[in-house]
N, CA, C, O and CB atoms as a CASP TS submission, in Angstrom:
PFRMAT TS
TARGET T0000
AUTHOR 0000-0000-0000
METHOD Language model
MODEL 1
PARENT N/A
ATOM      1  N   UNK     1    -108.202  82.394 -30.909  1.00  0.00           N
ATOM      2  CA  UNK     1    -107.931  81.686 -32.125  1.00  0.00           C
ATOM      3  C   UNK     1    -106.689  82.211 -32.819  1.00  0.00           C
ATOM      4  O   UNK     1    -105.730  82.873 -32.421  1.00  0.00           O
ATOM      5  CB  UNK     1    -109.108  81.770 -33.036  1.00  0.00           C
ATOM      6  N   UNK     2    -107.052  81.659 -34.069  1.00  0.00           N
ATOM      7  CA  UNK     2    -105.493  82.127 -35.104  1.00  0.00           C
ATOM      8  C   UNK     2    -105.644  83.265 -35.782  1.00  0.00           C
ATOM      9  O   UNK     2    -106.766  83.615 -36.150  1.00  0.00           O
ATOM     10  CB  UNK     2    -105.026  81.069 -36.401  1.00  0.00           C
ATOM     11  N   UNK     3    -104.546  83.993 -36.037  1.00  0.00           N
ATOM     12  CA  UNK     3    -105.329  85.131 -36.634  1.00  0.00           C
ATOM     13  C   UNK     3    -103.941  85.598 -37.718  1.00  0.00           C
ATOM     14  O   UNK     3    -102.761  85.687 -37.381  1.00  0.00           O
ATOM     15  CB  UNK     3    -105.969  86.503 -35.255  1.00  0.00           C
ATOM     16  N   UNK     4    -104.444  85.807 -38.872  1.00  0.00           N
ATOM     17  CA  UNK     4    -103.632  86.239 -39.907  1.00  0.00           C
ATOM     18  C   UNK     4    -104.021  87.526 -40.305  1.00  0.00           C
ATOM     19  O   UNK     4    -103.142  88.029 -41.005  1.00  0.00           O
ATOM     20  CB  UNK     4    -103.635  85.365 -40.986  1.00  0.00           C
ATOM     21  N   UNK     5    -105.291  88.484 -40.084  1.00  0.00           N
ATOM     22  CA  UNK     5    -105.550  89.895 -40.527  1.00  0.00           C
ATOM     23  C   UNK     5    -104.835  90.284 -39.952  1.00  0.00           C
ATOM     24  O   UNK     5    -104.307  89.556 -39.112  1.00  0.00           O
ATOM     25  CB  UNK     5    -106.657  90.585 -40.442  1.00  0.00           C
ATOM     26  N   UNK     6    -104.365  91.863 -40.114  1.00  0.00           N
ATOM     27  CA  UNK     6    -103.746  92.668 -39.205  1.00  0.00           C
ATOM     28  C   UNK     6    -105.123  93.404 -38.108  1.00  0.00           C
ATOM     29  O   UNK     6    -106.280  93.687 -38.419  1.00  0.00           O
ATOM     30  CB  UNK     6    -102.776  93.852 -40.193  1.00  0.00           C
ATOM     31  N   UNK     7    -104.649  93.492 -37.233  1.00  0.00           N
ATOM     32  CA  UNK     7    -105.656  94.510 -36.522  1.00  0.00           C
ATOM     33  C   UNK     7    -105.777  96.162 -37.065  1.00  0.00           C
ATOM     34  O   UNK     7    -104.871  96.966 -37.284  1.00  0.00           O
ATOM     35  CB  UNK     7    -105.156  94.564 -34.927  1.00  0.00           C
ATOM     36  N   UNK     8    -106.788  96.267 -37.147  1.00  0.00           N
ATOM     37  CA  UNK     8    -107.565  97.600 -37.839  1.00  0.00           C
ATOM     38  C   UNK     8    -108.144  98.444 -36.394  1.00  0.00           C
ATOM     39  O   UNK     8    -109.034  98.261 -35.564  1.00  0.00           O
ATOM     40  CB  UNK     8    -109.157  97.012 -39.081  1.00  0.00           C
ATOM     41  N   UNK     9    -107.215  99.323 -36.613  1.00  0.00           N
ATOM     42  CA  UNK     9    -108.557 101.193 -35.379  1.00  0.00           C
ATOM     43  C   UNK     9    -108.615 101.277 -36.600  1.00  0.00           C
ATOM     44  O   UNK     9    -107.977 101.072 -37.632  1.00  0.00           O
ATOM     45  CB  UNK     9    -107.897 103.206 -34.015  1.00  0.00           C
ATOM     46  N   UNK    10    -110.615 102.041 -35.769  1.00  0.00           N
ATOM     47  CA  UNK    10    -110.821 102.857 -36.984  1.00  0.00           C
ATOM     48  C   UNK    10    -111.985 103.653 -35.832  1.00  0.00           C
ATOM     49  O   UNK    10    -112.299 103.216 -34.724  1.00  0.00           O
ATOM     50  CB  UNK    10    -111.421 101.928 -38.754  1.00  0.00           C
ATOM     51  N   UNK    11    -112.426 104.795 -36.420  1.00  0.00           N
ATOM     52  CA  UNK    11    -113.799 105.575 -35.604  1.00  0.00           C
ATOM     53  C   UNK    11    -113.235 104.970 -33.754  1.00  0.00           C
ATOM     54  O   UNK    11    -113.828 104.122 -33.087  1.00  0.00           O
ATOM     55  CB  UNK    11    -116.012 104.597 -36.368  1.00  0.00           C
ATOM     56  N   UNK    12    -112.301 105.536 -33.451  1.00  0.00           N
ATOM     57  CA  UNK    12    -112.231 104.672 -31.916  1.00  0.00           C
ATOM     58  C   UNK    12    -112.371 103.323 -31.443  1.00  0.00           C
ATOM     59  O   UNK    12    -112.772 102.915 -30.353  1.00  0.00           O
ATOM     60  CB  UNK    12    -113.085 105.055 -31.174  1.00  0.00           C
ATOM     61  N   UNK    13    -111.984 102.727 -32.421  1.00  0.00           N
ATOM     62  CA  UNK    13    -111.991 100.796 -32.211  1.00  0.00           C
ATOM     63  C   UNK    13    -111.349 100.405 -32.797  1.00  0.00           C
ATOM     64  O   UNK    13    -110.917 100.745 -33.898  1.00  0.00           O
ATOM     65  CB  UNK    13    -113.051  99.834 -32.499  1.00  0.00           C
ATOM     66  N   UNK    14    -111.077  99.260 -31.895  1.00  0.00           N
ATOM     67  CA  UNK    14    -109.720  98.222 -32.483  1.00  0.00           C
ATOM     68  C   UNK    14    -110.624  97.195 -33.408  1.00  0.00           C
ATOM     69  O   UNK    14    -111.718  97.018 -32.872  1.00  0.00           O
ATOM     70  CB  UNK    14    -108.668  97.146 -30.957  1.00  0.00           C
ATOM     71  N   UNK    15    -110.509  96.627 -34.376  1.00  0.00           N
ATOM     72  CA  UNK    15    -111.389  95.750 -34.967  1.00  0.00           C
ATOM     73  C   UNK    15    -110.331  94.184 -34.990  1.00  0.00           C
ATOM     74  O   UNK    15    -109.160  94.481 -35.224  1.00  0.00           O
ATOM     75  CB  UNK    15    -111.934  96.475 -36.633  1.00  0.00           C
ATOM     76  N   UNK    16    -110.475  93.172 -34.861  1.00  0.00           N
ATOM     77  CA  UNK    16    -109.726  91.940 -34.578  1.00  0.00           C
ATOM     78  C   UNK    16    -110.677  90.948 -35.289  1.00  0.00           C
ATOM     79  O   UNK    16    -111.823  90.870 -34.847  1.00  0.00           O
ATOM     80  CB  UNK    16    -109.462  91.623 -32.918  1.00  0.00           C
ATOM     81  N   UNK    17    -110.398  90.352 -36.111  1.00  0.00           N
ATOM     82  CA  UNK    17    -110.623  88.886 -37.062  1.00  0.00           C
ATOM     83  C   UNK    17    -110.039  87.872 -37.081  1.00  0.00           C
ATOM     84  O   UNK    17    -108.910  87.836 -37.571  1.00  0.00           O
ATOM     85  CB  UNK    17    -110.520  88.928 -38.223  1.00  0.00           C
ATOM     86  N   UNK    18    -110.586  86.843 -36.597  1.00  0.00           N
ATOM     87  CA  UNK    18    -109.656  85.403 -36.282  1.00  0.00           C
ATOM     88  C   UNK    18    -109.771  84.796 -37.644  1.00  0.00           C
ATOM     89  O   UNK    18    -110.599  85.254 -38.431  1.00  0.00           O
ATOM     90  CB  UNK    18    -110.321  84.195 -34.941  1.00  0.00           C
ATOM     91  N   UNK    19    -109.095  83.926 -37.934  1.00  0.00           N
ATOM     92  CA  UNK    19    -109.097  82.816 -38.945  1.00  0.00           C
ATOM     93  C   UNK    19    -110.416  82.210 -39.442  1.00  0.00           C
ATOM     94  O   UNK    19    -110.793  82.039 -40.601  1.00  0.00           O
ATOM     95  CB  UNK    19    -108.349  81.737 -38.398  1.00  0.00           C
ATOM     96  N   UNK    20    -111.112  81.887 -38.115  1.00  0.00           N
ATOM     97  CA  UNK    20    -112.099  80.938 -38.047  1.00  0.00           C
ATOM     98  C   UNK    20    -113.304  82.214 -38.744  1.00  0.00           C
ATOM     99  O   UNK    20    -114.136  81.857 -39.578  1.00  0.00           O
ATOM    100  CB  UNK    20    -112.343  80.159 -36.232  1.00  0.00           C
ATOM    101  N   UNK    21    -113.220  83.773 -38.226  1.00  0.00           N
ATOM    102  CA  UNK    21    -114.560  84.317 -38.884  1.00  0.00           C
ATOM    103  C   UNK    21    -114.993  84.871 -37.779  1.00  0.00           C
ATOM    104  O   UNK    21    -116.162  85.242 -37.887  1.00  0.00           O
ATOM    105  CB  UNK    21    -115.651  83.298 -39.559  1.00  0.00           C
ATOM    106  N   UNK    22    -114.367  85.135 -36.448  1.00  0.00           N
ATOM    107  CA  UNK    22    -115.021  85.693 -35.292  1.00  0.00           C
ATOM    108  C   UNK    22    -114.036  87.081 -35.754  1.00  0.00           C
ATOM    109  O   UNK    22    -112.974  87.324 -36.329  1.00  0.00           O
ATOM    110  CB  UNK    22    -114.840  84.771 -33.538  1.00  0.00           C
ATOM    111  N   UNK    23    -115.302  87.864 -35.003  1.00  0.00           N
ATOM    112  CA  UNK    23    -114.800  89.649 -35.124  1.00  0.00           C
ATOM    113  C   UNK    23    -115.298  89.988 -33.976  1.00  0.00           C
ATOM    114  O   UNK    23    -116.461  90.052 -33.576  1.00  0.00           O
ATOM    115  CB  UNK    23    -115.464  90.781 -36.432  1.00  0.00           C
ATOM    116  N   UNK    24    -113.981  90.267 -33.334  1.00  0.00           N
ATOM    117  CA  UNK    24    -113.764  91.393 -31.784  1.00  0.00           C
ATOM    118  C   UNK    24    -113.438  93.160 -32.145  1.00  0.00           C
ATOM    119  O   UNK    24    -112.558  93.783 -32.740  1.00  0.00           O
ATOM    120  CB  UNK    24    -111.983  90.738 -30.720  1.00  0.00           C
ATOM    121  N   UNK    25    -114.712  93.498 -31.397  1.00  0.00           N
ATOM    122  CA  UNK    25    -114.325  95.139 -31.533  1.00  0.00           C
ATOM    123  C   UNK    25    -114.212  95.420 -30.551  1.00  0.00           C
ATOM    124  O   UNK    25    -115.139  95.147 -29.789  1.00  0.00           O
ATOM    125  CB  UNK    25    -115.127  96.150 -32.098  1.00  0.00           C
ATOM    126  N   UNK    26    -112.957  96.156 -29.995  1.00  0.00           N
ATOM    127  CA  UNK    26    -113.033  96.463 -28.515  1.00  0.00           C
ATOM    128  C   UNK    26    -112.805  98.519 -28.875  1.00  0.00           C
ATOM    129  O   UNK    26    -112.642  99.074 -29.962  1.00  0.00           O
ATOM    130  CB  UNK    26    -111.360  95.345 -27.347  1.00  0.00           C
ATOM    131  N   UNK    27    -112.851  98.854 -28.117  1.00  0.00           N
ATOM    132  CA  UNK    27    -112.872 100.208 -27.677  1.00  0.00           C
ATOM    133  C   UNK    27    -111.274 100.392 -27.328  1.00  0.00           C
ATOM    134  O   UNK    27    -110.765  99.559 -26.579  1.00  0.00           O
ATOM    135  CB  UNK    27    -113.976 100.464 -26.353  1.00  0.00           C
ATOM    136  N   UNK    28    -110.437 101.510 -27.876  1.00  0.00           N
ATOM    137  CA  UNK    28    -109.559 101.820 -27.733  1.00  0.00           C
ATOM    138  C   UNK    28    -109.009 103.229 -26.394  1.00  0.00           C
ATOM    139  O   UNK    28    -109.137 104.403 -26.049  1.00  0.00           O
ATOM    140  CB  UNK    28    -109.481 101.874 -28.997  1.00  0.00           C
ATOM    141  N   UNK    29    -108.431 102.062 -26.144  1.00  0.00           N
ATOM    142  CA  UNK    29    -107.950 103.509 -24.251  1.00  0.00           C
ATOM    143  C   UNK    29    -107.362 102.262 -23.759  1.00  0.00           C
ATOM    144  O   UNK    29    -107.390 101.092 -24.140  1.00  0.00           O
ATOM    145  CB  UNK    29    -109.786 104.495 -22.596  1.00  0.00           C
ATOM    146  N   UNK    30    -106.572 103.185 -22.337  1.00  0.00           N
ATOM    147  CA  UNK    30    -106.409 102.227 -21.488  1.00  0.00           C
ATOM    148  C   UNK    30    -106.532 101.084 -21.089  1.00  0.00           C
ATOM    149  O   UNK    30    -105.608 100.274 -21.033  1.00  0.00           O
ATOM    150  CB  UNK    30    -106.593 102.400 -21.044  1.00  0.00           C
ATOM    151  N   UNK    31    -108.135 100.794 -20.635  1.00  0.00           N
ATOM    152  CA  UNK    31    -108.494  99.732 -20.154  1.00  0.00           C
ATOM    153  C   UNK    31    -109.320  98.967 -21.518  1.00  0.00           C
ATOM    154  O   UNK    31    -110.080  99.659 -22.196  1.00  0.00           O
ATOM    155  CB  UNK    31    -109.309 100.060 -18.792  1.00  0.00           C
ATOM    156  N   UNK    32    -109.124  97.626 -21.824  1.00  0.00           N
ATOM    157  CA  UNK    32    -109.297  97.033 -22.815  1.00  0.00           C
ATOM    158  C   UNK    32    -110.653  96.877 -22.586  1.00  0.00           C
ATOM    159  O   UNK    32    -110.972  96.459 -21.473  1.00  0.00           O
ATOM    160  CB  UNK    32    -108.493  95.975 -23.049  1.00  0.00           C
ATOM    161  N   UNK    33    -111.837  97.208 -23.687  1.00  0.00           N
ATOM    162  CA  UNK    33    -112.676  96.881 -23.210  1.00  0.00           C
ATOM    163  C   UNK    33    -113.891  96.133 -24.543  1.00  0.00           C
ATOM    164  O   UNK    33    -114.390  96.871 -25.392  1.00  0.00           O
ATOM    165  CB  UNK    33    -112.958  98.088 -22.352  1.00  0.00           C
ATOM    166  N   UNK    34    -114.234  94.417 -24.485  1.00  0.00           N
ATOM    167  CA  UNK    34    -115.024  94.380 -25.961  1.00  0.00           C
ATOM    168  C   UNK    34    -116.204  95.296 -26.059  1.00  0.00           C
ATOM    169  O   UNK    34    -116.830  95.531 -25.025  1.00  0.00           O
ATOM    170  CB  UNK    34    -115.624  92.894 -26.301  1.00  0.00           C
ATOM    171  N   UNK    35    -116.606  95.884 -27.285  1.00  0.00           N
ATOM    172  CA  UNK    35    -117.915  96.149 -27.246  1.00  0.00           C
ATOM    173  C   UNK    35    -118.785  95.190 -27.948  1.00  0.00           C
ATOM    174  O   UNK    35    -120.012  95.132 -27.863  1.00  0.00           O
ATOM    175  CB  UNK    35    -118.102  97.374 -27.711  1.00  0.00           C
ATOM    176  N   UNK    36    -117.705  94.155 -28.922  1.00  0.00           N
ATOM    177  CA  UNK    36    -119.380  92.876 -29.353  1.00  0.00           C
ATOM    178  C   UNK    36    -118.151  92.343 -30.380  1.00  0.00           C
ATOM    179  O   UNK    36    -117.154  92.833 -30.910  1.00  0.00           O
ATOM    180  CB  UNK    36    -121.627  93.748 -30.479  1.00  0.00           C
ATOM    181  N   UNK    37    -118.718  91.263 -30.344  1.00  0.00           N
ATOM    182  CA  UNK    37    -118.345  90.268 -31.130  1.00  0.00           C
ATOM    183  C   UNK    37    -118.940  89.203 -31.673  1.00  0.00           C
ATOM    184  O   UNK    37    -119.703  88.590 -30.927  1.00  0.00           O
ATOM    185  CB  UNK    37    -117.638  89.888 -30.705  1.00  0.00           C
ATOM    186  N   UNK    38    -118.766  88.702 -33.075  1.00  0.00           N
ATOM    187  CA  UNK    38    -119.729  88.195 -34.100  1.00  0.00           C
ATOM    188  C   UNK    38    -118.837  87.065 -34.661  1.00  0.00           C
ATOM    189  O   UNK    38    -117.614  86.947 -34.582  1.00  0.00           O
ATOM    190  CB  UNK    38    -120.249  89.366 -35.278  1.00  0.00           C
ATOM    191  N   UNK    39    -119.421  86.553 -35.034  1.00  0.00           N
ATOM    192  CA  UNK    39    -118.811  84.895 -35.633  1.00  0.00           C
ATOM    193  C   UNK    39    -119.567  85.030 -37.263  1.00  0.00           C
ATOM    194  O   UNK    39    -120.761  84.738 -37.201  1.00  0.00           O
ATOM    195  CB  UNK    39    -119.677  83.037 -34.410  1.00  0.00           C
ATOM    196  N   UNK    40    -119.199  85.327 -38.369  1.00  0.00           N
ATOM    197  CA  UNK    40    -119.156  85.552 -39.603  1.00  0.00           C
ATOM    198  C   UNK    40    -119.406  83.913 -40.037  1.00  0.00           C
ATOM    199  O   UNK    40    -120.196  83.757 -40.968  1.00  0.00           O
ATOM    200  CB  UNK    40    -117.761  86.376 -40.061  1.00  0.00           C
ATOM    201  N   UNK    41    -118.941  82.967 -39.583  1.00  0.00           N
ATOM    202  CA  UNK    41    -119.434  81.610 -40.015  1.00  0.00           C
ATOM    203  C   UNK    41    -118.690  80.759 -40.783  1.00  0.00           C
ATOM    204  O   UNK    41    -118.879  79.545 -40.864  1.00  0.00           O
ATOM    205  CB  UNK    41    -120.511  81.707 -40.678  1.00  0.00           C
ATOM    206  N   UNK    42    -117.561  81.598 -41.537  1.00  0.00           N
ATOM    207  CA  UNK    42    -116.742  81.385 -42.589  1.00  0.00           C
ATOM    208  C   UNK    42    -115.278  81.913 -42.422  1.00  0.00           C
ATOM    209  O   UNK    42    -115.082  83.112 -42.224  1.00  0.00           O
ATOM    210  CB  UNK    42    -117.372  81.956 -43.711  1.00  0.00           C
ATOM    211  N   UNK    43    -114.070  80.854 -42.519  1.00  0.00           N
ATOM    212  CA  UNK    43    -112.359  81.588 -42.602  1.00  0.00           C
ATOM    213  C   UNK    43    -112.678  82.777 -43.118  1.00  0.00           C
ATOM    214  O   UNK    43    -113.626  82.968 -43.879  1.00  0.00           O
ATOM    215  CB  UNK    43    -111.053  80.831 -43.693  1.00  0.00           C
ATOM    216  N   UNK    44    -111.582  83.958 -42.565  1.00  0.00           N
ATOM    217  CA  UNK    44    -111.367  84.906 -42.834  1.00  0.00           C
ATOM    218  C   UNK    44    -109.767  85.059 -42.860  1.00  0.00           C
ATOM    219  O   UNK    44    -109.156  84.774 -41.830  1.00  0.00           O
ATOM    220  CB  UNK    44    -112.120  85.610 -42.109  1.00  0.00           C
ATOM    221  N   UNK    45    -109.296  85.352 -43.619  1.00  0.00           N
ATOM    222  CA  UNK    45    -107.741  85.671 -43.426  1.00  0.00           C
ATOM    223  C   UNK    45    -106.930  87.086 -44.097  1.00  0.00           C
ATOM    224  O   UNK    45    -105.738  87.221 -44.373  1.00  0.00           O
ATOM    225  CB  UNK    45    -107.011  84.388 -44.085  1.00  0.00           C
ATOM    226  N   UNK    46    -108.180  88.153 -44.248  1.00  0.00           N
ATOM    227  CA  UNK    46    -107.672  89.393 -44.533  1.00  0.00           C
ATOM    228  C   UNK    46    -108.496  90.230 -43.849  1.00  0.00           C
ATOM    229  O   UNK    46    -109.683  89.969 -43.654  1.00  0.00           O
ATOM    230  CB  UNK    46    -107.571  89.709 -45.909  1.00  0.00           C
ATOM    231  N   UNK    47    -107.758  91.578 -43.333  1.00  0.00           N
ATOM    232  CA  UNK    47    -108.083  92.623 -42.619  1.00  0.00           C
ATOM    233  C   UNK    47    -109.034  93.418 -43.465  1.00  0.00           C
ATOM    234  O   UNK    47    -108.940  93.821 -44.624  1.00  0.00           O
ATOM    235  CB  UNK    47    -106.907  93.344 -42.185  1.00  0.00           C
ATOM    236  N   UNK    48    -110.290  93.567 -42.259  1.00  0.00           N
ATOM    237  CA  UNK    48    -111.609  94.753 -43.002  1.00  0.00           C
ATOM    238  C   UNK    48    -110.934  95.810 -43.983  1.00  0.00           C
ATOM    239  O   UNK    48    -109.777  96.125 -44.260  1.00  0.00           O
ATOM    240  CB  UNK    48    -112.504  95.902 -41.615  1.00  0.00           C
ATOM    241  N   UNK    49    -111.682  96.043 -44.214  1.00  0.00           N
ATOM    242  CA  UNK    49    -111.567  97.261 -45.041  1.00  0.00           C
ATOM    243  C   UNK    49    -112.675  98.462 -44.834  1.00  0.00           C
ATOM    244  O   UNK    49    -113.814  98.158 -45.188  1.00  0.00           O
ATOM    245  CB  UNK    49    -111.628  96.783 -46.487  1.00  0.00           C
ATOM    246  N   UNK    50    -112.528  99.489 -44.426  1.00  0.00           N
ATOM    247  CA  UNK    50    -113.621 100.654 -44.420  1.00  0.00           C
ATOM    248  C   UNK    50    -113.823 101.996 -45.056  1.00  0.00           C
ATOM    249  O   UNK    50    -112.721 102.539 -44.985  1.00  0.00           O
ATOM    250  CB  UNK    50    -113.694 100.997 -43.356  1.00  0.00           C
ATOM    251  N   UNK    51    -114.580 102.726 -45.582  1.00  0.00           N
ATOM    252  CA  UNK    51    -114.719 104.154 -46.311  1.00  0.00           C
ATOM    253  C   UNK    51    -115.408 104.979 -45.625  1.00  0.00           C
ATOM    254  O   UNK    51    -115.062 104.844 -44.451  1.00  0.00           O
ATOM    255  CB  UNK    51    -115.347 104.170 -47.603  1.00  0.00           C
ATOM    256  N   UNK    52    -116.223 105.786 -45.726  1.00  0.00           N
ATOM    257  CA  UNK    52    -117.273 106.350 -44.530  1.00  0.00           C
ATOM    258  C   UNK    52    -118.047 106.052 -43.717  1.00  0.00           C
ATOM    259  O   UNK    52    -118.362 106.587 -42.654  1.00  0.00           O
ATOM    260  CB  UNK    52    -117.927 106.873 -44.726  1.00  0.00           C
ATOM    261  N   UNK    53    -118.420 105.050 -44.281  1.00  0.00           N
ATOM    262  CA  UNK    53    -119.843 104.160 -43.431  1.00  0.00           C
ATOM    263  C   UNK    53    -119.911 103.142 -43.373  1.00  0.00           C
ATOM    264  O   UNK    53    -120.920 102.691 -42.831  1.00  0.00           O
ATOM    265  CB  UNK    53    -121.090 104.190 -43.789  1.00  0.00           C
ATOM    266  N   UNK    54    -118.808 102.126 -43.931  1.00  0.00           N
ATOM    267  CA  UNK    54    -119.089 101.368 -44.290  1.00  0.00           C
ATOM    268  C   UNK    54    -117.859 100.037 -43.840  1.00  0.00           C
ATOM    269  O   UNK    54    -116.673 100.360 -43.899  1.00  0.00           O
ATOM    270  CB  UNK    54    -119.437 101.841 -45.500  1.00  0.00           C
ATOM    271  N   UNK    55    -118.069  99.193 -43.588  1.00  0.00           N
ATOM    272  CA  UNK    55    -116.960  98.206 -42.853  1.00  0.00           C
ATOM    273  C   UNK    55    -117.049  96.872 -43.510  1.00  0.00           C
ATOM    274  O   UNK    55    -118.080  96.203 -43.442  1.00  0.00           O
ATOM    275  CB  UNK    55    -117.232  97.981 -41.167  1.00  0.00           C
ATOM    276  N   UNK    56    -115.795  96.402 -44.259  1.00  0.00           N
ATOM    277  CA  UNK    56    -116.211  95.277 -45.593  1.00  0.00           C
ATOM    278  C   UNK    56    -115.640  93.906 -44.770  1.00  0.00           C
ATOM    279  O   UNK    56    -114.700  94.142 -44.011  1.00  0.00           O
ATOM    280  CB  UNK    56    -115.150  95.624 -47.503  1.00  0.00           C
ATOM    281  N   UNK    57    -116.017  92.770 -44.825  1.00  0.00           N
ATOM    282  CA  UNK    57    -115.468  91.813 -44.271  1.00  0.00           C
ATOM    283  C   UNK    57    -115.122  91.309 -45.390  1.00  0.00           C
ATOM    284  O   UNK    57    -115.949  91.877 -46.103  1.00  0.00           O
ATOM    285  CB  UNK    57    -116.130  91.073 -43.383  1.00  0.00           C
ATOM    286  N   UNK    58    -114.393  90.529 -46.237  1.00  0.00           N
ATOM    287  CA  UNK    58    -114.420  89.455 -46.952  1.00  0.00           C
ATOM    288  C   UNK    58    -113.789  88.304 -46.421  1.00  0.00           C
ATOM    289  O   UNK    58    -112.829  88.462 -45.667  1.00  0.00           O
ATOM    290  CB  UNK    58    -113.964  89.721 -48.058  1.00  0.00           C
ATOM    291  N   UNK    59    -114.239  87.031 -46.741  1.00  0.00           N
ATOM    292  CA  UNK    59    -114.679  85.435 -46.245  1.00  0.00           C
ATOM    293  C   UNK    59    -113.838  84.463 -47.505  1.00  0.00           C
ATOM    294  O   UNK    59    -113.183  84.769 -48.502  1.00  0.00           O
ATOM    295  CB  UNK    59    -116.837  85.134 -46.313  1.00  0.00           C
ATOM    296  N   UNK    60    -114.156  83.447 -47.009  1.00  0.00           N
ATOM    297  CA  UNK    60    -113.305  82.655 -47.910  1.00  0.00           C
ATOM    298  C   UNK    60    -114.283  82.470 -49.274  1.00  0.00           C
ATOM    299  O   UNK    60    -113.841  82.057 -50.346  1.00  0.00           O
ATOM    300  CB  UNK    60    -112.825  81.114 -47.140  1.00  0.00           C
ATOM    301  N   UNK    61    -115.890  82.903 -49.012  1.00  0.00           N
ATOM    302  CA  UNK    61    -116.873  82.261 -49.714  1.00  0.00           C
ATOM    303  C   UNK    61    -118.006  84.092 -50.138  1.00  0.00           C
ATOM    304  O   UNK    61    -118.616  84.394 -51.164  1.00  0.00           O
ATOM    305  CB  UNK    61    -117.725  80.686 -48.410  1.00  0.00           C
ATOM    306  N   UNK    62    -117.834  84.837 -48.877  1.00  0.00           N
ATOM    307  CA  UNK    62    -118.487  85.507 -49.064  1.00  0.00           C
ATOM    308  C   UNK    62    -117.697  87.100 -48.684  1.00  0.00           C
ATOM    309  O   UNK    62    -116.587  87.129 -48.151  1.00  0.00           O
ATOM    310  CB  UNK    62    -119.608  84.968 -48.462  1.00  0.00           C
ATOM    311  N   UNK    63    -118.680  88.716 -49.154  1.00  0.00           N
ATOM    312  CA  UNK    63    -118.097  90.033 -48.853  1.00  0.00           C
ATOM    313  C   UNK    63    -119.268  90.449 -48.227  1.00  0.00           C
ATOM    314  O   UNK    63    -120.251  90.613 -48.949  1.00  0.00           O
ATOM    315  CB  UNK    63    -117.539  90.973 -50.059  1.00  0.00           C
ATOM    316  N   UNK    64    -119.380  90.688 -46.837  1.00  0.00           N
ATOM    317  CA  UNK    64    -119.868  91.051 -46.288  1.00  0.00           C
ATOM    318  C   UNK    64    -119.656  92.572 -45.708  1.00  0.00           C
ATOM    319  O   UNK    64    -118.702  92.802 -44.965  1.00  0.00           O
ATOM    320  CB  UNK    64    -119.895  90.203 -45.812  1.00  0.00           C
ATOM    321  N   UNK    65    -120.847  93.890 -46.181  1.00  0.00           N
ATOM    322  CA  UNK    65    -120.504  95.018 -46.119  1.00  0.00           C
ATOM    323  C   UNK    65    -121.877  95.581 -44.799  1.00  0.00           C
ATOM    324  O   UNK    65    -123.037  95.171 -44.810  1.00  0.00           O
ATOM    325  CB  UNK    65    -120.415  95.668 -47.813  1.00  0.00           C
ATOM    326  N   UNK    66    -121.151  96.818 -43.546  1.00  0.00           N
ATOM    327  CA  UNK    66    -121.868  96.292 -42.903  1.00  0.00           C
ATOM    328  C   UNK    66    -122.124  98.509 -42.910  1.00  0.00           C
ATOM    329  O   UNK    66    -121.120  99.212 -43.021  1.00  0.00           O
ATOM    330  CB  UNK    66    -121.309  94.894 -41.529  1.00  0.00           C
ATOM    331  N   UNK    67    -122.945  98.881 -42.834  1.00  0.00           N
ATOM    332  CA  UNK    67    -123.129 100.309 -43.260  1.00  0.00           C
ATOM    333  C   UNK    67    -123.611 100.896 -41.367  1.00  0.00           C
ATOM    334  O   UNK    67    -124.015 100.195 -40.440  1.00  0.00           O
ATOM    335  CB  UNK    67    -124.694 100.480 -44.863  1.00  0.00           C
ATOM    336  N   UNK    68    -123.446 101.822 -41.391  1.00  0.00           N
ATOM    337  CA  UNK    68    -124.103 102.559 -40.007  1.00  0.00           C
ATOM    338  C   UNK    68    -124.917 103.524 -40.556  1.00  0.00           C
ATOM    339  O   UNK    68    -124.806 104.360 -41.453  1.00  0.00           O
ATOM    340  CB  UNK    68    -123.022 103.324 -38.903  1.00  0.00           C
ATOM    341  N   UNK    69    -125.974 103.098 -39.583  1.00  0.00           N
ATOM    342  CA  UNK    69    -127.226 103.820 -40.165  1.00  0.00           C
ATOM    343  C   UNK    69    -127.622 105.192 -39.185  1.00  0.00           C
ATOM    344  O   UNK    69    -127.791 105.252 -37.967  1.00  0.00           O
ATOM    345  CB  UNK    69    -128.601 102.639 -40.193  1.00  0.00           C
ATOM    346  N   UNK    70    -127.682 106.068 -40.052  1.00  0.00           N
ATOM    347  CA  UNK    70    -128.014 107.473 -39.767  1.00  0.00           C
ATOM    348  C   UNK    70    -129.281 108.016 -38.667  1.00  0.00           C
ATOM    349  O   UNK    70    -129.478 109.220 -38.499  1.00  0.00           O
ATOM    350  CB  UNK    70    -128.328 107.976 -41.131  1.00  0.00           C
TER
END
């Protein structure tokens, strides 16, 4: 798709957001590799944002914050 975020590493991953609301995380090295990808449902046209734990999507409609659990 189209993509206007910038691409984000962060914790060893590339994080990628299309226009449309799909999010590709692939693993950073050599060989390109996805580890998962999610369709948010809603345009997206700005790059995550993250703090310790925490990985923010915002949407054209919604802020979706996604935490890793201990």
């Amino acid at each position: 798709g189209q993509y206007s975020a910038s691409p984000v590493i962060a914790n060893g991953h590339l994080y990628l957001v299309s226009e449309i609301g799909q999010i590709t995380i692939a693993k950073t090295g050599d060989a390109f590799a996805i580890v998962h990808q999610h369709k948010l449902g809603e345009p997206i046209h700005v790059s995550p944002a993250f703090d310790a734990s925490t990985i923010y999507f915002r949407g054209a409609k919604h802020l979706w914050a996604f935490r890793k659990q201990d």
